[in-house]
C-alpha positions in Angstrom: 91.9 103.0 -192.8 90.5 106.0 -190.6 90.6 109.7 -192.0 92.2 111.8 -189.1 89.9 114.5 -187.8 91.2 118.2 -189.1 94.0 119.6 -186.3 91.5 122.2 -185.1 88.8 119.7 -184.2 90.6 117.1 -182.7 89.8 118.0 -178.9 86.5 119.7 -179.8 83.6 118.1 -178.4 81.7 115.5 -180.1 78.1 114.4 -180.1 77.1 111.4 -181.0 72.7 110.4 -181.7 72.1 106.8 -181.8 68.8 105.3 -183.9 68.6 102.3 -181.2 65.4 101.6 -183.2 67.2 100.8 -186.8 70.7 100.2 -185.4 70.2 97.6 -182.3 73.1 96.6 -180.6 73.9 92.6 -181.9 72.9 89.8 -179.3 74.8 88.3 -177.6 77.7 91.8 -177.6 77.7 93.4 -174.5 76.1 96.4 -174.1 79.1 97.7 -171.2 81.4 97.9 -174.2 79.4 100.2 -176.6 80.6 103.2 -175.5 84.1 102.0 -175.3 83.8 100.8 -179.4 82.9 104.1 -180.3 85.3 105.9 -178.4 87.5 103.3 -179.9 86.4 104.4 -183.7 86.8 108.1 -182.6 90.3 107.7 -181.0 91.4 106.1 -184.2 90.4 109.1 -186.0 92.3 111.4 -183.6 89.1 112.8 -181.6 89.8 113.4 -178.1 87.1 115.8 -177.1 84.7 115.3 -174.6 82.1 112.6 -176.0 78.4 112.5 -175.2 76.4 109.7 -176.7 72.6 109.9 -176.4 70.6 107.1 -177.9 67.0 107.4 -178.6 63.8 105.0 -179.6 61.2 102.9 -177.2 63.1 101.9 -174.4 60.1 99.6 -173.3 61.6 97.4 -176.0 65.1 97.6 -174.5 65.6 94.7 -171.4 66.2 96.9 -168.1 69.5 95.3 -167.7 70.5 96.7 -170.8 69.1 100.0 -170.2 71.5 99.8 -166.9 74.4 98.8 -168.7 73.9 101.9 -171.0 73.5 104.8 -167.9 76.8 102.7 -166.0 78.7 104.0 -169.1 77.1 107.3 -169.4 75.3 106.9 -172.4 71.9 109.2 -172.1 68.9 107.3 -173.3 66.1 109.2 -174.4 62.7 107.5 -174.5 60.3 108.3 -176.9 57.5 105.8 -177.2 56.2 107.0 -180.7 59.7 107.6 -182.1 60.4 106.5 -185.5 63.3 105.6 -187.1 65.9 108.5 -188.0 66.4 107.2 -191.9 62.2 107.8 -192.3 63.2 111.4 -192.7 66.1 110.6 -195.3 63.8 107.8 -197.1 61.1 110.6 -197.4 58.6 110.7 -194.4 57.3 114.3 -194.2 57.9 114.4 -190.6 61.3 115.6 -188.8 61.9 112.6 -186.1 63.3 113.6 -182.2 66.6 113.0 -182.9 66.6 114.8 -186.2 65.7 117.9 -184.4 68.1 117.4 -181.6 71.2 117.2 -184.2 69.8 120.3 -186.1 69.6 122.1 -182.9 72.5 121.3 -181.0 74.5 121.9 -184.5 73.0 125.3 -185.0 74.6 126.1 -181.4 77.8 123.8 -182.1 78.7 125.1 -185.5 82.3 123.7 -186.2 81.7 120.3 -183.7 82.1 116.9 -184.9 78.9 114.8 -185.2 77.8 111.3 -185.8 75.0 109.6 -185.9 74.4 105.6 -185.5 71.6 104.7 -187.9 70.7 101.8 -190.3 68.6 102.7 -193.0 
């Protein structure tokens, strides 16, 4: 069972930060229906805001047919070839990763905005 999103944030926009590096997507699922199954998980939870999903890690790891599949459904992949995983910071690495510091900064500017991040730790 989903928890519904609070009335005032249901058509707020929502950010999402993908860890591609600790959270792959499964082989064999296809990569065109990622951003569908987390609209789907948002919809559910009565978010209908404009969604932006930005995933980041080594995309030399990532097959380029993938990497298309991603951009055809507007998800914004951010390459960083020394990125580590997100969860480092939360498992106690003294360093703040990229997408760390992209969530605190877009949430300093987006105060009351809904936020998730994709991670496995």
């Amino acid at each position: 069972r989903y928890q519904k999103a609070p009335r005032e944030l249901r058509a707020a926009k929502t950010k999402v930060w993908w860890d591609i590096k600790s959270c792959p997507v499964p082989g064999g699922y296809d990569p065109l229906l990622v951003r569908r199954s987390i609209e789907s998980v948002l919809y559910k939870r009565k978010y209908h805001g404009p969604l932006t999903i930005i995933a980041f890690g080594n995309l030399e790891d990532i097959h380029v047919e993938v990497l298309r599949a991603y951009s055809d459904t507007c998800i914004i992949m951010k390459h960083d070839p020394f990125f580590e995983s997100a969860c480092a910071d939360i498992l106690g690495c003294t360093s703040i990763s990229t997408i760390m510091k992209e969530m605190r900064n877009w949430k300093y500017v987006n105060i009351s905005t809904p936020v998730l991040f994709i991670s496995n730790p």
